[in-house]
C-alpha positions in Angstrom: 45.4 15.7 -5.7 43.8 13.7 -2.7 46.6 10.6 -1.4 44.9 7.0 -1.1 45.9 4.1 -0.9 46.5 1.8 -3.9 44.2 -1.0 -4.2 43.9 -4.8 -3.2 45.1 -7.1 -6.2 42.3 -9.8 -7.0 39.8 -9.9 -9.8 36.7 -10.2 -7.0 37.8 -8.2 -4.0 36.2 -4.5 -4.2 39.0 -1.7 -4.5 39.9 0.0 -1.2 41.0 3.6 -1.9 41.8 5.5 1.2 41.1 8.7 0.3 41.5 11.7 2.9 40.1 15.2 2.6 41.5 18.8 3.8 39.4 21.6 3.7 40.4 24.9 4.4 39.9 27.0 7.6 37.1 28.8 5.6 35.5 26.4 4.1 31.4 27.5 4.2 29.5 24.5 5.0 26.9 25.6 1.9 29.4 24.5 -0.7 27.3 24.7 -3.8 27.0 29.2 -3.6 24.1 28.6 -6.3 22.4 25.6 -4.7 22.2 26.3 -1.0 19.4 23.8 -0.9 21.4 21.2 -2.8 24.3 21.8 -0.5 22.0 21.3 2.6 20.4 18.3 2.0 23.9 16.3 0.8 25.0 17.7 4.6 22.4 16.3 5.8 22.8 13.3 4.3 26.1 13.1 5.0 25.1 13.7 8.7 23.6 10.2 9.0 26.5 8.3 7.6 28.4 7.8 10.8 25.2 6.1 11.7 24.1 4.3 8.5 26.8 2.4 7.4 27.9 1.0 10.2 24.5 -0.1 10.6 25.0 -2.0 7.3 28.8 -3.1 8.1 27.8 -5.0 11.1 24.5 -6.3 9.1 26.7 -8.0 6.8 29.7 -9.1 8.8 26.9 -11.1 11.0 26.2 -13.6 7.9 29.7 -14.1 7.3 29.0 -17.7 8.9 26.0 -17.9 6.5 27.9 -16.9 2.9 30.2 -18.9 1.0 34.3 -17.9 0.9 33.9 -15.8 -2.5 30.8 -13.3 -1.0 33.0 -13.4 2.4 35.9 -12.2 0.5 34.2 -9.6 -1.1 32.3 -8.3 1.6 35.1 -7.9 3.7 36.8 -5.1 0.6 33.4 -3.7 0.6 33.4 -3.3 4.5 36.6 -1.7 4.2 35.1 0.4 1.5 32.5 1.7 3.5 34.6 2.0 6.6 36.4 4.5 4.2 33.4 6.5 3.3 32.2 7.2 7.2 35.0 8.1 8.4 35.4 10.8 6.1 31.7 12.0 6.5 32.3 12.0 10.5 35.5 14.9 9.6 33.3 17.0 7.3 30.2 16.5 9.1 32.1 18.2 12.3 32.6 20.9 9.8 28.4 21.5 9.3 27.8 20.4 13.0 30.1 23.7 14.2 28.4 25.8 12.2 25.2 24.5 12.3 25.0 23.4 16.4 20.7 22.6 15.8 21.8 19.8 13.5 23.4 18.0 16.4 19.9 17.2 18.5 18.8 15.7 15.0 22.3 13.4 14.5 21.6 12.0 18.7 17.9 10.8 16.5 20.1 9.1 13.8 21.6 7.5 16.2 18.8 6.3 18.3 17.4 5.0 14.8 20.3 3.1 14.0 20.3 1.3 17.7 16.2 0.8 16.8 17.1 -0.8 13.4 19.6 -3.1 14.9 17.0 -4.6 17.2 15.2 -5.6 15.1 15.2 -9.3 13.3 18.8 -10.1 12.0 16.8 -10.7 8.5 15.2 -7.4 8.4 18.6 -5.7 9.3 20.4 -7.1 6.1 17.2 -6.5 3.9 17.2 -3.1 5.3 21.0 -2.7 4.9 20.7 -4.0 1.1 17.5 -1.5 0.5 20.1 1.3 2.1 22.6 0.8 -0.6 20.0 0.3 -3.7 19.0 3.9 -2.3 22.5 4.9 -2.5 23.0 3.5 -5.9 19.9 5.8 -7.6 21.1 8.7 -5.8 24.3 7.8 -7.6 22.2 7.7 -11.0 20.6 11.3 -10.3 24.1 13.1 -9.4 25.5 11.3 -12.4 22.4 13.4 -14.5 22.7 16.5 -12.2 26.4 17.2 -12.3 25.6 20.5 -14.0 24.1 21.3 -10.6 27.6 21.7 -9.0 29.4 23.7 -11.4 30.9 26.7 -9.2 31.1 24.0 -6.1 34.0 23.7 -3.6 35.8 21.3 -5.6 36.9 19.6 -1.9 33.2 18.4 -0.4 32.1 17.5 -4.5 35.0 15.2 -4.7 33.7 13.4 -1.6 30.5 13.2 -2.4 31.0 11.8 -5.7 34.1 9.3 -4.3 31.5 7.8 -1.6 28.3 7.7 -5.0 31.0 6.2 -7.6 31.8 3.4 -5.2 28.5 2.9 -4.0 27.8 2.2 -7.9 31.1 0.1 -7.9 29.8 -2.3 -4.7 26.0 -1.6 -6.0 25.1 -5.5 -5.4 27.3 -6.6 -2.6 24.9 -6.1 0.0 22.0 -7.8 -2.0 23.9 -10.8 -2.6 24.6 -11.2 1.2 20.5 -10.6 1.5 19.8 -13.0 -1.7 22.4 -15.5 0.2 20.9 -15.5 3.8 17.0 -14.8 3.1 15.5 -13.7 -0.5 12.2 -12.5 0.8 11.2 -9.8 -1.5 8.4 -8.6 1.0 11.2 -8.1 4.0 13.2 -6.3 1.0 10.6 -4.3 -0.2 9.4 -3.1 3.6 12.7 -3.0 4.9 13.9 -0.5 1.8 10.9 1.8 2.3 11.4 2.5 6.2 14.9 3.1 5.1 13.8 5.5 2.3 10.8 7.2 4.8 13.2 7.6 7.4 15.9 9.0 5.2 13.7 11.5 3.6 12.9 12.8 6.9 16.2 13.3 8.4 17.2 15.2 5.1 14.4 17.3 5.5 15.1 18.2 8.5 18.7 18.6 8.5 18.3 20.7 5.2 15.8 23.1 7.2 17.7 23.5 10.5 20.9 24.4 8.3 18.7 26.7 6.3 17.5 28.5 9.1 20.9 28.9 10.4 21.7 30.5 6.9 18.2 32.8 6.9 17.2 31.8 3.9 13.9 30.3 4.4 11.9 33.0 4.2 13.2 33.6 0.5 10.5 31.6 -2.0 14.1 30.9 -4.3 15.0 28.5 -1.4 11.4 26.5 -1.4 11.5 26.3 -5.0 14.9 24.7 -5.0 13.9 22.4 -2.2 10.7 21.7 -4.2 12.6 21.1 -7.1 15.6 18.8 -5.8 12.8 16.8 -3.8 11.0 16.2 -7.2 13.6 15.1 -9.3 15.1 13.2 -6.8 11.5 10.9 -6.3 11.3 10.4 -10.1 14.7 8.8 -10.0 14.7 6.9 -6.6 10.9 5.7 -6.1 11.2 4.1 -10.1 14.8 2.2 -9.4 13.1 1.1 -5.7 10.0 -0.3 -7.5 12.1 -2.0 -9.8 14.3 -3.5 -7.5 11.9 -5.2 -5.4 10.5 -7.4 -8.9 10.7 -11.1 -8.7 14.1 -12.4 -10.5 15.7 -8.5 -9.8 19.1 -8.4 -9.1 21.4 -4.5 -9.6 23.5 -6.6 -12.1 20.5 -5.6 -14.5 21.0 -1.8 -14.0 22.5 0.0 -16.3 25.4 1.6 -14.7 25.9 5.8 -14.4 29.0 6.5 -17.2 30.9 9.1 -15.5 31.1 8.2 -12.3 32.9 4.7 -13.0 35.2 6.5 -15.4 36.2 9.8 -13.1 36.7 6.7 -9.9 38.9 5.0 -12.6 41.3 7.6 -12.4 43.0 6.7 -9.1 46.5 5.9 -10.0 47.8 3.0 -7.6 51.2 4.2 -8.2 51.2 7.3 -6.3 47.9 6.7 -4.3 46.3 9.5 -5.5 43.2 10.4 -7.4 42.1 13.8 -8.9 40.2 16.4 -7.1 36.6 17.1 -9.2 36.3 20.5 -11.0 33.4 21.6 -13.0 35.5 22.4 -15.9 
């Protein structure tokens, strides 16, 4: 079992579980032993949270003179969610950083990007910030159809992954309400969500590569094909749920929601703070 913390009563407050992960002293960074590639680019996704969402924390909590009491309320739980989920990405991702030292260079470029991004217009931040999280919602939708892909994982790194996915579903519109609230502009939205989704495809890229490398296994044609393969599926869920999103009268009420994922999160018990650890079986 993982120990959280029990969540806030209120019907429109997010929950808050504080959820804290231990991995063991040899835990191998390419957790997924028949997905190497799979395990590589969630690293380096996971790389660029400690970047990300704070980037989209600070986006949000700079309307909160803009947004009526209810959004405020709500956005503060989901701040708090997302507080939650980099700070456990910044203790595994010292895990792949020690083992991988090449992937540092590349988390010093997430970080210049976030400092770019906040200079930019205070409108195109929270569009950006609101494109970041739709992102985060369809790779939620393609885990959700993938979780074949991580039977045999480390049960420890899964669990985060899909804890930090199933609340991103959970807090799916949060950030687009603030955006619907403090601008609308489906053009921002629309550019704003595809820099977020060039950029982010480039960082996993690379990240995936350099830890790759480390692991010698890009001269084996089994590793392109899986790289080939995740990258495909991946587009055919994220560029469709992108496209849609940026519609007139869109809102991510109108998704339909991954099943799983809501119903494995639902399993926190607030009595003891805890919340099971995800097996394959």
């Amino acid at each position: 079992m993982i120990a959280t913390s029990a969540p806030p009563s209120g019907p429109r407050p997010l929950p808050v579980r504080r959820v804290s992960f231990t991995y063991d002293d040899d835990f191998d960074p390419m957790w997924v032993p028949h997905r190497p590639e799979l395990a590589a680019a969630a690293n380096a996704i996971s790389l660029g949270m400690p970047y990300a969402e704070p980037l989209f924390i600070k986006a949000v909590r700079s309307t909160f003179d803009r947004i009526d009491d209810d959004l405020r309320a709500r956005s503060e739980s989901y701040i708090r969610q997302e507080t939650g989920h980099h700070t456990q990405h910044k203790r595994f991702n010292d895990l792949v950083s020690a083992r991988y030292p090449s992937t540092v260079g590349l988390q010093r470029l997430m970080a210049r990007h976030a400092d770019w991004i906040w200079k930019r217009s205070p409108r195109f931040r929270v569009a950006y910030a609101a494109g970041g999280e739709t992102i985060s919602y369809a790779v939620a939708r393609w885990t959700e159809s993938h979780l074949s892909e991580f039977r045999g994982a480390d049960p420890v790194p899964t669990t985060l992954f899909l804890w930090h996915l199933a609340e991103e579903v959970e807090h799916k519109a949060n950030t687009y309400d603030v955006f619907e609230a403090t601008d609308g502009s489906r053009l921002r939205y629309a550019w704003a969500m595809t820099w977020g989704f060039t950029s982010l495809v480039l960082f996993t890229i690379v990240g995936a590569l350099l830890q790759l490398h480390g692991e010698r296994r890009l001269r084996s044609p089994a590793t392109w094909f899986g790289l080939a393969r995740l990258s495909l599926s991946l587009a055919f869920v994220l560029i469709p749920t992108m496209v849609v999103s940026a519609l007139p009268s869109h809102h991510p009420g109108d998704f339909t929601d991954p099943v799983f994922l809501p119903a494995w999160l639902a399993q926190h018990d607030p009595e003891t703070g805890s919340m099971p650890v995800w097996t394959s079986t």
